[in-house]
N, C-alpha and C positions, 0 to 999 in steps of 0.2 A: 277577815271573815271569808269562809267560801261559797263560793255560788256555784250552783251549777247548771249547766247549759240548756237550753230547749233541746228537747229530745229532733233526732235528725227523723226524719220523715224515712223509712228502708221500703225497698223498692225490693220483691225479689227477683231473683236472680241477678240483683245489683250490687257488684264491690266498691264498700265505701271505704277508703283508705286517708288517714291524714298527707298530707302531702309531703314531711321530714321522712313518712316512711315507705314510699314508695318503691323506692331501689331494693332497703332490704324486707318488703313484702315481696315485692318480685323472684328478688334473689331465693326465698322460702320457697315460692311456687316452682319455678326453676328446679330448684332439687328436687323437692316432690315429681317431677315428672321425669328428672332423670336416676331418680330408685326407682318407678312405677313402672316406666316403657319396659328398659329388661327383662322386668320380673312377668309381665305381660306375655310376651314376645316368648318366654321359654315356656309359660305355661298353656301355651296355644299348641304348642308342640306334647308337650309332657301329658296334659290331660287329654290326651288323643287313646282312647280304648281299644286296645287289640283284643282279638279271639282269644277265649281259652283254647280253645282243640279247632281243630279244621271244619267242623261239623257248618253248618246254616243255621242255626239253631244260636250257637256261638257267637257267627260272625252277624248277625239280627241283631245280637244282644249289646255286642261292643260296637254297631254303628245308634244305636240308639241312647247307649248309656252315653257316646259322644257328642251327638246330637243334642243330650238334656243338658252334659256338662261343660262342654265350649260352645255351640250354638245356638241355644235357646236364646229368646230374649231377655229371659229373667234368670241366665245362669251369672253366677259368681265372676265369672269372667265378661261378661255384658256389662254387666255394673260395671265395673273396675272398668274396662273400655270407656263407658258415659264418662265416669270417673274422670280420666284421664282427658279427654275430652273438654271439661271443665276446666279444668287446670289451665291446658292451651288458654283456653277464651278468658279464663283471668288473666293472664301474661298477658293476650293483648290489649286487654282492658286496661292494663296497669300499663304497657306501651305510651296506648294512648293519653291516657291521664298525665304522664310525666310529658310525651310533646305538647299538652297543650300547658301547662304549666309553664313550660320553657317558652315557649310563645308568649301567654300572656306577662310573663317576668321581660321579656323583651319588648313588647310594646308599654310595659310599664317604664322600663330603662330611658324606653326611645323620649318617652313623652317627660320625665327628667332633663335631658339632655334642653329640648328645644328652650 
């Protein structure tokens, strides 16, 4: 027959992970952040707006369409920064989850032994 479990209580901004899957949760965030940095990192450059013509007029236009498109708070590239951001802080989150695991598997071992 199956049962099924008491719903876990989520916390947000809280990663809940089984503990057999930790490494490769990890390992998923991991890549995630290494396709995301590059692609980042080029488009901080890329979406940089130059002047159409020499004019003021122009160069107003392409420091502001800059300004909306890589340095706003709420441009595409903001997010994606917070984004990436996240990611880190689940790595360490998932860091730390696996040392304490291994800790308590070692004080669990220890207290076998005695």
């Amino acid at each position: 027959m199956f049962t099924t479990a008491a719903p876990v209580q989520h916390t947000p901004g809280r990663l809940l992970v089984d503990a057999e899957e930790i490494e490769a949760t990890r390992a998923a965030f991991v890549e995630a952040i290494n396709e995301l940095a590059p692609l980042l990192r080029q488009a901080q450059h890329n979406l940089i707006s130059w002047p159409a013509a020499s004019d003021e007029v122009s160069r107003e236009a392409a420091g502001e369409q800059t300004r909306r498109g890589v340095q706003s708070e709420d441009s595409a590239l903001a997010v994606l920064t917070v984004y990436l951001a996240e990611l880190f802080h689940a790595v360490e989150q998932l860091d730390a989850a696996a040392a304490e695991y291994r800790a308590a598997e070692q004080r669990a071992s220890t207290g076998f032994r005695v």
